[in-house]
N, CA, C and O of each residue as an XYZ file, in Angstrom:
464
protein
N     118.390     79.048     96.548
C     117.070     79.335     96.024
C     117.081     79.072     94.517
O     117.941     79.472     93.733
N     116.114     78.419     94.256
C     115.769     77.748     92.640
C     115.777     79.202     91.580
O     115.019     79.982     92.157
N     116.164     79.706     90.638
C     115.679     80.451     89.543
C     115.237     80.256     88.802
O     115.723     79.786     87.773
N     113.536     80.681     89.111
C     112.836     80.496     87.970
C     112.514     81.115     87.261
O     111.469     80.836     86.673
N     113.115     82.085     86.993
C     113.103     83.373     85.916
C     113.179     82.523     84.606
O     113.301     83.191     83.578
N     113.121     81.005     84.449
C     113.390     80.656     83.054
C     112.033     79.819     82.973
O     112.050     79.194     81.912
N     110.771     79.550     83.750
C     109.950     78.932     83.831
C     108.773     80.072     82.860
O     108.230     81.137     83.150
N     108.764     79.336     81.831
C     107.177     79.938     80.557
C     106.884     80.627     81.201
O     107.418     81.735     81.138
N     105.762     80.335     82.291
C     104.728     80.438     83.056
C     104.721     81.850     83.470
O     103.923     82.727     83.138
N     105.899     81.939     84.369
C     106.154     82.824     84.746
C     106.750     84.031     84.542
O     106.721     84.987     85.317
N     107.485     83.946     83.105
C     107.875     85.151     82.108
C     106.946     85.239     81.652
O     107.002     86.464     81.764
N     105.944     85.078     81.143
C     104.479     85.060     80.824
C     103.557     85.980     81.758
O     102.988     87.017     81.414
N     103.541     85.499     82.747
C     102.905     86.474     83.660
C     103.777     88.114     83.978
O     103.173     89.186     84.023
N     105.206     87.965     84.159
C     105.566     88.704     85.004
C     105.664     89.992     83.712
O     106.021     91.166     83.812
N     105.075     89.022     82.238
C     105.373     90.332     80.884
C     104.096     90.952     80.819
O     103.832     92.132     80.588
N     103.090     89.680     81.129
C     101.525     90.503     80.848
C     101.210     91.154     82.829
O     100.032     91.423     83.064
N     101.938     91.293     83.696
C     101.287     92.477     84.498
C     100.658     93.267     84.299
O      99.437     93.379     84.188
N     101.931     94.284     84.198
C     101.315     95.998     83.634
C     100.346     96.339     82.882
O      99.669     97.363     82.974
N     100.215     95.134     81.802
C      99.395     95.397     81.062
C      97.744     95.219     81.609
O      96.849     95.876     81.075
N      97.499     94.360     82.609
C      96.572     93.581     83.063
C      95.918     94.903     84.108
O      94.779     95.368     84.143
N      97.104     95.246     84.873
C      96.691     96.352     85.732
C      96.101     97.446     84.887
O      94.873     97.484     84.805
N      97.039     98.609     84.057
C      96.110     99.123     82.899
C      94.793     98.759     82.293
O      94.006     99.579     81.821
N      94.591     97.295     82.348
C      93.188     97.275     81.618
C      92.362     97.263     82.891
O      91.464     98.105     82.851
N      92.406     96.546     84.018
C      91.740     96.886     85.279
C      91.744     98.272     85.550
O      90.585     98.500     85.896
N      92.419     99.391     85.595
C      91.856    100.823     85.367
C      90.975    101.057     84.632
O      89.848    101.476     84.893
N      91.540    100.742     83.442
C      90.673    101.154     82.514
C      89.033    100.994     82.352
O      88.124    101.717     81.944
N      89.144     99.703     82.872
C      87.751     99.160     83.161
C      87.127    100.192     83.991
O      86.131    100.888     83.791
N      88.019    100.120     85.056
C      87.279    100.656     86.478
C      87.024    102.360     86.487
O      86.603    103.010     87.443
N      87.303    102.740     85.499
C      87.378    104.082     84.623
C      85.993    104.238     83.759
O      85.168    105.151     83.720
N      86.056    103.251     83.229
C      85.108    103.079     82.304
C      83.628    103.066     83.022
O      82.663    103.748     82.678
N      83.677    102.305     83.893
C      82.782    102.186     84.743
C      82.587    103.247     85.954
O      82.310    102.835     87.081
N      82.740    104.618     85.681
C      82.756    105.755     86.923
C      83.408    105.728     88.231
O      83.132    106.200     89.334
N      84.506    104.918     87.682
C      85.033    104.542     89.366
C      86.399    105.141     88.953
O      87.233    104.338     88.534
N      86.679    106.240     89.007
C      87.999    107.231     88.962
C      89.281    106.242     89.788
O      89.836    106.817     90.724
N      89.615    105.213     89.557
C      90.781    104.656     90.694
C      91.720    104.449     90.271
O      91.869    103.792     89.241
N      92.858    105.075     91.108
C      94.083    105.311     91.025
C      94.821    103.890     91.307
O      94.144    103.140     92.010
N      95.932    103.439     90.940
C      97.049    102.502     91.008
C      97.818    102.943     91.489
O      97.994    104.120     91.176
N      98.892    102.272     92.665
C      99.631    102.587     92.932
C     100.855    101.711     92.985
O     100.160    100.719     92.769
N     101.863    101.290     93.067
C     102.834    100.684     92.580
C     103.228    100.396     94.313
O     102.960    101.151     95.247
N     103.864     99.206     94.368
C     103.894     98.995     96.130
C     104.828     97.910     95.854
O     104.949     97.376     94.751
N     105.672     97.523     97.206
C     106.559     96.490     97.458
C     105.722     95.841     98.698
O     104.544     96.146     98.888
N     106.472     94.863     99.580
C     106.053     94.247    100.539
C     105.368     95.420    102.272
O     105.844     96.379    102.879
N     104.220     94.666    102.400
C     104.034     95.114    103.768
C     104.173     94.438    104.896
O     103.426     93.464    104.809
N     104.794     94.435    106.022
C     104.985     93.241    107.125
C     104.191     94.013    108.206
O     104.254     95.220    108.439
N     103.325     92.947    108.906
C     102.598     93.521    110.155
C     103.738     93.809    111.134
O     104.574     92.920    111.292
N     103.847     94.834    111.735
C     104.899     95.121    112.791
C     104.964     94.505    114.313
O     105.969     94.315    114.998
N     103.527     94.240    114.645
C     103.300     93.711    115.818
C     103.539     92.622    115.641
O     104.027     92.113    116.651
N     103.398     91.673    114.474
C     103.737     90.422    113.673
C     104.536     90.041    112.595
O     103.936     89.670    111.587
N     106.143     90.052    112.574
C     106.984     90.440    111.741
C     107.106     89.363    110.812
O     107.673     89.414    109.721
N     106.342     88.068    111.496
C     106.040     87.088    110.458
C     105.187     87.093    109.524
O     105.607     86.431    108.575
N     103.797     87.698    109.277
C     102.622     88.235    108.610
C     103.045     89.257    107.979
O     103.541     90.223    108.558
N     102.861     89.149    106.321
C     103.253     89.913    105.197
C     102.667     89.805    104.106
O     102.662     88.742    103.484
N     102.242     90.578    103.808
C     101.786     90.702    102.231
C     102.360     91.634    100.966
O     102.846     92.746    101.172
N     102.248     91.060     99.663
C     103.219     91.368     98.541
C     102.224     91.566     97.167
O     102.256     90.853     96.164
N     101.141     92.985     97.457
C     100.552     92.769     96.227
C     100.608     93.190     95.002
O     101.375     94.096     95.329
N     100.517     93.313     94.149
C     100.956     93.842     92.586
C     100.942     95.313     92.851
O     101.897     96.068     92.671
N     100.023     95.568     93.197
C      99.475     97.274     93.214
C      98.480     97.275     94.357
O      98.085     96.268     94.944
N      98.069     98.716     94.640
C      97.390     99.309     95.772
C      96.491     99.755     95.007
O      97.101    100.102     93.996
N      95.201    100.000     94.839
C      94.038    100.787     94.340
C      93.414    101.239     95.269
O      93.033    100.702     96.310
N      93.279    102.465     94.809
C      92.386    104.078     95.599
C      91.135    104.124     94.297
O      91.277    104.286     93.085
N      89.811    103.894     95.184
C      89.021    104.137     94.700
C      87.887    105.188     95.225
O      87.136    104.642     96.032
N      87.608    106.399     95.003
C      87.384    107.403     95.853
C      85.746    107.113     95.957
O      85.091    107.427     96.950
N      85.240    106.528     94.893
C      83.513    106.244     94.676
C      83.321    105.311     95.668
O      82.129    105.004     95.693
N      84.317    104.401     96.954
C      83.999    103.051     97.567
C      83.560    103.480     98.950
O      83.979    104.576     99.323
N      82.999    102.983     99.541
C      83.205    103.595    101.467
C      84.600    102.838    101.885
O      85.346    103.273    102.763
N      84.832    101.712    101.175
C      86.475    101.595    101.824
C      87.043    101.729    100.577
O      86.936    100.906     99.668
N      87.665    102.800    100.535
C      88.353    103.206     98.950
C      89.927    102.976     98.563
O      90.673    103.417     97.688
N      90.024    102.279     99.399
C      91.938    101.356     99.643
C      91.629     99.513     99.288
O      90.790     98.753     99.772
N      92.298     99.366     98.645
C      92.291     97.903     97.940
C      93.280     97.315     97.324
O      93.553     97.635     96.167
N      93.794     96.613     97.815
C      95.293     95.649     96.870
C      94.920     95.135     95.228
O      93.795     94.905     94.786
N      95.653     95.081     94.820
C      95.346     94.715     93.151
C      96.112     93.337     93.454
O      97.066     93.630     94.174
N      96.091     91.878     93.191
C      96.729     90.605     92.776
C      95.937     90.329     91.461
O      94.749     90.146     91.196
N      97.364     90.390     90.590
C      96.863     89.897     88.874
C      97.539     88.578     88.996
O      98.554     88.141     89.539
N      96.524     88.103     88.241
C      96.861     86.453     87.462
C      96.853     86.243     85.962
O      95.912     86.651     85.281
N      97.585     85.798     85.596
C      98.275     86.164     83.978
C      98.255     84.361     83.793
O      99.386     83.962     84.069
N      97.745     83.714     83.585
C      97.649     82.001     83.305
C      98.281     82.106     82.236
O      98.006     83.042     81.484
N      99.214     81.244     81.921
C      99.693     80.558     81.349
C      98.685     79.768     79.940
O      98.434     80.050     78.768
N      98.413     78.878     80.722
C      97.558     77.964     80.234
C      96.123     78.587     79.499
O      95.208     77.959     78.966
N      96.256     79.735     79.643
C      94.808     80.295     79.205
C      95.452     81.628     78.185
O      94.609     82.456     77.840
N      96.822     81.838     77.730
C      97.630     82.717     77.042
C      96.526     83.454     75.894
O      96.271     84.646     75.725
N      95.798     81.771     74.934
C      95.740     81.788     73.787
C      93.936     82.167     73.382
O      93.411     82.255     72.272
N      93.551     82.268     74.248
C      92.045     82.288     74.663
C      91.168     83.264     74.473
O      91.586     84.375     74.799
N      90.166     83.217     74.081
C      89.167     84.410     73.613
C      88.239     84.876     74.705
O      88.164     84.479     75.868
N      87.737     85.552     74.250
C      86.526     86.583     75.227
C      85.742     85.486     75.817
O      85.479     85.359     77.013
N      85.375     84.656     74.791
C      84.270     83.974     74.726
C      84.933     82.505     75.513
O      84.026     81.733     75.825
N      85.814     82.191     75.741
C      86.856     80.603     75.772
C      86.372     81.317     77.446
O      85.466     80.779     78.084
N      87.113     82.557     77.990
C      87.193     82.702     79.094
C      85.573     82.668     80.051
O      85.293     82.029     81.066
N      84.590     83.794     79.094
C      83.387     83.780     79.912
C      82.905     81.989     80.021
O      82.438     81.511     81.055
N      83.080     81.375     79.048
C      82.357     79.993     79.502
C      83.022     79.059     80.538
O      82.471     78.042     80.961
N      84.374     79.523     80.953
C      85.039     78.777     82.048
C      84.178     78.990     83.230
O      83.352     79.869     83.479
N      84.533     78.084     83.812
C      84.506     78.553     85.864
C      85.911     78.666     86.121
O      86.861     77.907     86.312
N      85.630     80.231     86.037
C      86.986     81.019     86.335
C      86.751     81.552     87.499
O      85.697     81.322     88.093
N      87.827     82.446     88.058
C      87.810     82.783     89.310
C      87.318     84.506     89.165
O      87.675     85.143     90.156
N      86.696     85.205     88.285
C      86.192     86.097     88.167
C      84.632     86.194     87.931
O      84.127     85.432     87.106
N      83.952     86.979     88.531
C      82.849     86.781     88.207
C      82.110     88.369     87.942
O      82.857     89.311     88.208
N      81.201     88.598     87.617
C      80.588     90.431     86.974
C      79.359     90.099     87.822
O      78.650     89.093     87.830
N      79.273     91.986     89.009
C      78.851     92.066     89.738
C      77.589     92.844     88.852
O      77.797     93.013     87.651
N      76.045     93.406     89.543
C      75.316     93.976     89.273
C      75.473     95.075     88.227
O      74.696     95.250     87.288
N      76.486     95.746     88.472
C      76.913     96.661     87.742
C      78.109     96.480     86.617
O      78.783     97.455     86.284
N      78.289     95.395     86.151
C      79.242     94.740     85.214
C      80.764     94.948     85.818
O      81.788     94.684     85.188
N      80.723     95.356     86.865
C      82.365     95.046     87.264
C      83.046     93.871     87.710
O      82.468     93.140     88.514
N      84.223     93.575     87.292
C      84.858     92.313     87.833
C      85.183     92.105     89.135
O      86.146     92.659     89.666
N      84.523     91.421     89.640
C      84.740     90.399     91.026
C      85.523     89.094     91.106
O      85.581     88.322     90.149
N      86.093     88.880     92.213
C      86.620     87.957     92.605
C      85.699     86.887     93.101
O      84.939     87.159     94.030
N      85.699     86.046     92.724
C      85.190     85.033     93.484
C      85.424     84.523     94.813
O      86.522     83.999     95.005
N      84.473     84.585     95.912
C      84.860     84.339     97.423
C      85.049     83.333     97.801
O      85.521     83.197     98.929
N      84.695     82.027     96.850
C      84.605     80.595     97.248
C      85.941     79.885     96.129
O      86.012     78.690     95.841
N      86.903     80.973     95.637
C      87.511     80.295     94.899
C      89.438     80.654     95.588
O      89.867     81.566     96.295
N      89.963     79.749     95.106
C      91.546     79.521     96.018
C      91.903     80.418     95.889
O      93.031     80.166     96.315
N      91.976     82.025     95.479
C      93.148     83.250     95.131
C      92.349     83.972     96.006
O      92.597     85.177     96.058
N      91.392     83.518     96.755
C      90.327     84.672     97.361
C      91.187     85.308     98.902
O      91.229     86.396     99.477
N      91.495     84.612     99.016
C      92.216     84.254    100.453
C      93.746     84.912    100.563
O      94.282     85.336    101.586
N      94.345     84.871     99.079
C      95.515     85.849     98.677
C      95.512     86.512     98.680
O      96.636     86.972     98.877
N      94.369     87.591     98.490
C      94.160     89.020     98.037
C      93.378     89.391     98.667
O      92.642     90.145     98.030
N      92.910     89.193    100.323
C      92.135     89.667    101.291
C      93.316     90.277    101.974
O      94.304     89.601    102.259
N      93.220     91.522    102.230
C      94.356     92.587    102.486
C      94.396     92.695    104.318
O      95.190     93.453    104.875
């Protein structure tokens, strides 16, 4: 197996996590949504020992009718150096729902990663 523990990209991401998750609380705090993080390793379907998922974190959100939700952060590389303003004018894969919270985009490639 390749080690890429020496690839930018990815010391890059794997430094800005925590931090990314914290500000997604924070947000989601900010915004009356009391939700908890939870710190998680891999889940394998049991009936299907091939089907598995590996997400950053678990979020409990008690304000949701389904109040269980995987957290997958994306930490780009390529977007390290970038402002408030660099990011809102992209077509990024986030988008702000009615109530200014961050959404995922359903028509975009990470959507499909992070459907739990």
């Amino acid at each position: 197996m390749k080690d890429l523990s020496r690839v930018r990209a990815i010391r890059y991401g794997i430094a800005n996590e925590s931090d990314a998750i914290l500000r997604y609380k924070d947000t989601m705090i900010a915004a009356g949504h009391p939700v908890e993080i939870i710190n998680c390793g891999i889940f394998v379907n049991p009936t299907k020992p091939c089907l598995g998922v590996s997400p950053d974190a678990i979020a409990f959100d008690p304000c949701e009718p389904f109040p269980w939700g995987t957290v997958e952060v994306k930490c780009p590389y390529s977007l390290k150096d970038a402002t408030k303003e660099d990011l809102l004018s992209q077509d990024f894969f986030v988008e702000f729902d009615e109530n200014c919270l961050p959404t995922l985009k359903k028509d975009h490639e990470h959507y499909m990663q992070v459907l739990g």
